[in-house]
BANU-548381 format. One record per residue (C-alpha): residue number from 1; residue in three letters; chain; x, y, z. Coordinates in nm, 3 decimals. Example, Ala and Ser with C-alpha at 12.3 -4.5 7.8 and 13.67 -1.06 7.14 Angstrom:
// BANU-548381
R   num   residuo   cadena         u         v         w
R     1       ala        A     1.230    -0.450     0.780
R     2       ser        A     1.367    -0.106     0.714
//
This chain:
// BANU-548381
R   num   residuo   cadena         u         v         w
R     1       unk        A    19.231    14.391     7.341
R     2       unk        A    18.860    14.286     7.384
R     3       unk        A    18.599    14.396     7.639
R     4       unk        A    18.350    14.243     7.851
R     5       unk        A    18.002    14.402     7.783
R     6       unk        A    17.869    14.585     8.067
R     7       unk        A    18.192    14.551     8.300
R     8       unk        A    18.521    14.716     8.311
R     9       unk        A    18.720    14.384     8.204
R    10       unk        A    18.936    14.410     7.965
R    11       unk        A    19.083    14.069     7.799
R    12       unk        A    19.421    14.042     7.614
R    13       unk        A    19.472    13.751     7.375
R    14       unk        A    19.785    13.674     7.248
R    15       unk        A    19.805    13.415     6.936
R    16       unk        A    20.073    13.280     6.740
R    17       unk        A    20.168    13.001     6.524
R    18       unk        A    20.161    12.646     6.596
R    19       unk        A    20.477    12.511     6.662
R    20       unk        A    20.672    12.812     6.619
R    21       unk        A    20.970    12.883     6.857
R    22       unk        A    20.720    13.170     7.022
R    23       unk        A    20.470    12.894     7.053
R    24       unk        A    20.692    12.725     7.250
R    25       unk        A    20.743    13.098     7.439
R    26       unk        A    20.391    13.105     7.506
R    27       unk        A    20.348    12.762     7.653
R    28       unk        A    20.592    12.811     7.890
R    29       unk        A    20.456    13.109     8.043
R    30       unk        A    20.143    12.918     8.038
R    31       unk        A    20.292    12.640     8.251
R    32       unk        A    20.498    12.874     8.487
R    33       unk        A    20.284    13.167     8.531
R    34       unk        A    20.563    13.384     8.409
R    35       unk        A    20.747    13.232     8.761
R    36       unk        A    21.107    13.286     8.683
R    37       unk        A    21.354    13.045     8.737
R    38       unk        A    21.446    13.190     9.073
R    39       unk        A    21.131    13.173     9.196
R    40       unk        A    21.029    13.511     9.210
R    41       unk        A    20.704    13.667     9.042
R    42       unk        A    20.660    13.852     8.778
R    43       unk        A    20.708    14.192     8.807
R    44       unk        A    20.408    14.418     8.712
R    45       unk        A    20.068    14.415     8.726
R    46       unk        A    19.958    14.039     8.908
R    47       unk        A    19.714    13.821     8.715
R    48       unk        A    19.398    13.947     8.877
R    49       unk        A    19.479    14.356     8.969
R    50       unk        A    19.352    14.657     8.851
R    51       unk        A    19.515    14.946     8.677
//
């Protein structure tokens, strides 16, 4: 987890290998949103809230 200096952001960065099958994971959360097939959000915290 990093921090922004001087706010209460907090940034989580997920990595992983190119062209591994969780690369391919990734990228489609990255395209959906984490949408589920259904349609329906997420569940959890949204994109933008605060704990």
């Amino acid at each position: 987890m990093r921090t922004v200096p001087g706010s209460d952001i907090r940034l989580i960065v997920y990595t992983v290998a190119a062209g591994s099958a969780d690369a391919e994971k990734l990228e489609f959360l990255r395209i959906t949103n984490g949408v589920r097939v259904d349609g329906s959000p997420p569940s959890g915290p949204g994109r933008f809230s605060r704990p």
